[in-house]
C-alpha positions as CSV (number, residue, x, y, z in Angstrom):
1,X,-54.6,44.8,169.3
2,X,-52.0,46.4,171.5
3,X,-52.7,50.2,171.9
4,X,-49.5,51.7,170.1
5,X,-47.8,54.9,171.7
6,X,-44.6,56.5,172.2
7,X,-43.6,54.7,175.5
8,X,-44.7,51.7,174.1
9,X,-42.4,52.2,171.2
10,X,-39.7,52.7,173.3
11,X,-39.9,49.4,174.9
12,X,-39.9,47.2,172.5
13,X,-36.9,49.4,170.9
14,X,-34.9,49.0,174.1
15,X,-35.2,45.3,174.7
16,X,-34.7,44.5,170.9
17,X,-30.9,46.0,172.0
18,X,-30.9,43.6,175.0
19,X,-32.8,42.3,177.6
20,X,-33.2,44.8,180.8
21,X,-36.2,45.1,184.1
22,X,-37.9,48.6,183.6
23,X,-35.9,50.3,185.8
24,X,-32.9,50.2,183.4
25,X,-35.3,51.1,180.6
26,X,-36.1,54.3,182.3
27,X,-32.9,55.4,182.9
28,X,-31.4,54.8,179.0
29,X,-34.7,57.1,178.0
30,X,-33.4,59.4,180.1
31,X,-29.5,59.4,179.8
32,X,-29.7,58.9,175.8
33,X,-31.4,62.3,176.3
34,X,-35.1,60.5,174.4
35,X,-36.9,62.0,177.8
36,X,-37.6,65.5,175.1
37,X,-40.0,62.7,173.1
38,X,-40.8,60.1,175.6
39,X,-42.8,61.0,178.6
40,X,-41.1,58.5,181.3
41,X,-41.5,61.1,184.1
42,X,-44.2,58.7,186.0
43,X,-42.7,55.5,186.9
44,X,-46.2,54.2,187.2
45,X,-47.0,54.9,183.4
46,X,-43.5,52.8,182.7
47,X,-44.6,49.7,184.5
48,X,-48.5,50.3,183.0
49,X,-46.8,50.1,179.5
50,X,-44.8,47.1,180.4
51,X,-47.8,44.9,182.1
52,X,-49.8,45.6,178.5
53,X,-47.4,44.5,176.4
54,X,-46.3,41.7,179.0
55,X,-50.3,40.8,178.2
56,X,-50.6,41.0,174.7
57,X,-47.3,38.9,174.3
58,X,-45.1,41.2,173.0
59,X,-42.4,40.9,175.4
60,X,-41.8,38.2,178.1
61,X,-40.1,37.7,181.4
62,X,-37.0,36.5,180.4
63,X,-36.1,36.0,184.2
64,X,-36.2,37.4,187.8
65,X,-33.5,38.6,189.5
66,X,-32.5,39.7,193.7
67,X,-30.0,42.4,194.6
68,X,-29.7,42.3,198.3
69,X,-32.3,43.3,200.5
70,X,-34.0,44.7,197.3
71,X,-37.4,43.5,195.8
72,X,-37.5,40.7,193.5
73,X,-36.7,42.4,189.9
74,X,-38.4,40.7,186.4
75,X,-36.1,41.1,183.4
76,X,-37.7,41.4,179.9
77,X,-37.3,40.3,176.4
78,X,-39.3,41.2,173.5
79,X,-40.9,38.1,171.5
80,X,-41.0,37.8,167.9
81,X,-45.0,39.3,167.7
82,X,-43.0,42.1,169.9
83,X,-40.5,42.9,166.7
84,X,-43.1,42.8,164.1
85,X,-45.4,45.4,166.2
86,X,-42.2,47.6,166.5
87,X,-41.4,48.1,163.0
88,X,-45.1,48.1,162.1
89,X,-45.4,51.5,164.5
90,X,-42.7,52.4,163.6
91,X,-43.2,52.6,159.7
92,X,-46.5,53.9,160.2
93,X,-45.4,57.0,162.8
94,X,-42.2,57.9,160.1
95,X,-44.4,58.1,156.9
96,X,-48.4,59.0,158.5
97,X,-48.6,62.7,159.6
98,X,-51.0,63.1,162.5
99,X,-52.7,65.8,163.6
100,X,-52.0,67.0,167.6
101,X,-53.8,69.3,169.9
102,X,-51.3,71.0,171.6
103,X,-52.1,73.3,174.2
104,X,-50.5,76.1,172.9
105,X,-51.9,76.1,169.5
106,X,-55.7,75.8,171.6
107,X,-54.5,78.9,173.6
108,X,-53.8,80.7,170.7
109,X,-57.7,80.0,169.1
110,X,-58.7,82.1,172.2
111,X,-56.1,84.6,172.2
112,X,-58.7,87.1,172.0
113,X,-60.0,86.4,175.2
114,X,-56.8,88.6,176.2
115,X,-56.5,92.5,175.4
116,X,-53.4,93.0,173.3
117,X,-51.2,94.4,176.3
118,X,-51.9,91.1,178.2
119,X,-51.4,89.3,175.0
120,X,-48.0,90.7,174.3
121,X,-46.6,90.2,178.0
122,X,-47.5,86.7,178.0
123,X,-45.9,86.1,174.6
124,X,-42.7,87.6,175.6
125,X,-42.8,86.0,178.3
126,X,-42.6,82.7,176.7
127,X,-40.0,84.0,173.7
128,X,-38.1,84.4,176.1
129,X,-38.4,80.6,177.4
130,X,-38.7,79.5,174.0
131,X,-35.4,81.5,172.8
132,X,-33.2,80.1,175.6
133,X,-34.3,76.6,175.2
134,X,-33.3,76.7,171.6
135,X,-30.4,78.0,172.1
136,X,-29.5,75.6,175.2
137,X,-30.9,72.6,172.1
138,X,-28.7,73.9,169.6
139,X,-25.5,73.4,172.3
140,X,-26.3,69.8,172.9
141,X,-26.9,69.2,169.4
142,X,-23.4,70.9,168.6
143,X,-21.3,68.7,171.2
144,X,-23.2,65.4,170.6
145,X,-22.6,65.7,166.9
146,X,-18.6,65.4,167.1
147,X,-19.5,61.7,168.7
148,X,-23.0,60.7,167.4
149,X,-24.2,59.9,164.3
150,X,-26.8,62.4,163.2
151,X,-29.1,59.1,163.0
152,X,-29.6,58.9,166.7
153,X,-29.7,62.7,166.9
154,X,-33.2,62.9,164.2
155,X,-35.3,63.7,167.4
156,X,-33.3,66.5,168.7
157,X,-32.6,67.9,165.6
158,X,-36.0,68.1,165.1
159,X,-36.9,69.3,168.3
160,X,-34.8,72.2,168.3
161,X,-35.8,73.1,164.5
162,X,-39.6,72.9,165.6
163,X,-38.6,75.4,168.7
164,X,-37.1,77.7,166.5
165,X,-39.6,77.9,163.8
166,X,-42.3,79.0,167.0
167,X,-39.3,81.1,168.2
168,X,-39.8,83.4,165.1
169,X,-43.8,83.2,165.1
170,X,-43.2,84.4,168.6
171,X,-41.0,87.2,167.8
172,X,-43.4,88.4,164.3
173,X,-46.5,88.1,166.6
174,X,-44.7,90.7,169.2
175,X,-43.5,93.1,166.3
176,X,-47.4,93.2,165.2
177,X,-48.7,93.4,168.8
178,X,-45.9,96.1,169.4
179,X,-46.4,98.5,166.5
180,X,-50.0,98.0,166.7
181,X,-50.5,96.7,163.5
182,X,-52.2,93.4,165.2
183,X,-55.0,95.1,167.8
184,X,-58.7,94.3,168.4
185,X,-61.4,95.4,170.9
186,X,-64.4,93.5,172.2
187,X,-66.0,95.4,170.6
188,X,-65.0,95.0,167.6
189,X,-64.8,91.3,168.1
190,X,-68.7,90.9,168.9
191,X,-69.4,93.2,165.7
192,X,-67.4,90.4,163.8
193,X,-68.8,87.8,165.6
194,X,-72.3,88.9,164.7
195,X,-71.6,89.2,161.5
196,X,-70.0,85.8,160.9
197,X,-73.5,84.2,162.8
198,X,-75.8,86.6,160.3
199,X,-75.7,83.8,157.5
200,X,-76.4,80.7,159.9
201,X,-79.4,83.1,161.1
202,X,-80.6,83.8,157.2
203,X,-80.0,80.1,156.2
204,X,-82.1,79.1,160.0
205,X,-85.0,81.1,158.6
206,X,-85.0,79.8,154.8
207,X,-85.5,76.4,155.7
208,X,-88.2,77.8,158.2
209,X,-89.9,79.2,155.2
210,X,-89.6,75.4,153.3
């Protein structure tokens, strides 16, 4: 079974439009603005993609074509196994939730690690990244609307509703860390943290006793 993933997806997508080498795939990703969703920054990881699902029959060289002194340059089309596996990821990405692990949320597990000073400038620090990209999001969103249906804008809309929602997580975990209402010491953190181990330790010793 073909290993399913975003790049992957996009493939197949793009060659169910029209036929088109990898090169041209790359560059729709990129100029229909599907980069914010689809890693395509490594070439290498495009042609990887392409070679698998080349493999596993999904698509097919269609034909190869010369431009000059260029290399040699293989045209794909996607196969009729190719259009079943589309719409089979792509019913199961729209209606499955699955759980990430982004860095950020990891980060924040750890926060701790940080006293609440370093904590705070690193936060702002990023609300401030976080707050300009939004708005920045928000701008394309508001010019591409006028000519796009809102069907091909789903991603970005999504996108830039995501960024705002940890735009104002940002901004209420700087108001606690600012007023002093969130604050911890190591202290206090290793009392906690002994605490929280006390009832492995008692349950440890029970079943010692059995």
């Amino acid at each position: 079974m073909t290993k399913r993933s975003p790049l992957a997806l996009a493939v197949l997508a793009l060659l169910e439009e029209a036929p088109m080498h990898p090169y041209r795939i790359q560059q729709l990703i990129a100029l229909r603005g599907k980069d914010k969703v689809i890693n395509v920054s490594q070439r290498a990881s495009l042609y990887s993609t392409v070679d698998r699902l080349a493999r596993d029959g999904l698509i097919r060289v269609l034909e190869t074509e010369r431009d000059g002194q260029r290399p040699e340059r293989s045209i794909y089309e996607i196969s009729d196994a190719g259009r079943v596996t589309a719409r089979g990821w792509l019913r199961e990405m729209l209606s499955v939730p699955k759980n990430g692990f982004p860095d950020f949320h990891a980060a924040l597990a750890h926060a701790p690690m940080l006293e609440p000073a370093e904590l705070a400038a690193l936060l702002r620090t990023r609300c401030d990244t976080v707050a300009c990209e939004v708005a920045e999001l928000e701008k394309e969103l508001e010019l591409a609307s006028a000519y796009l249906p809102r069907v091909v804008l789903l991603d970005a809309e999504l996108i830039a509703r995501t960024r705002s929602i940890e735009l104002g997580f940002l901004r209420d975990a700087l108001a606690g860390l600012d007023s002093g209402g969130m604050t911890w010491t190591r202290q206090s953190l290793a009392a906690l943290a002994l605490r929280q181990d006390a009832p492995s330790q008692d349950s440890v010793s029970q079943d010692a006793k059995h």
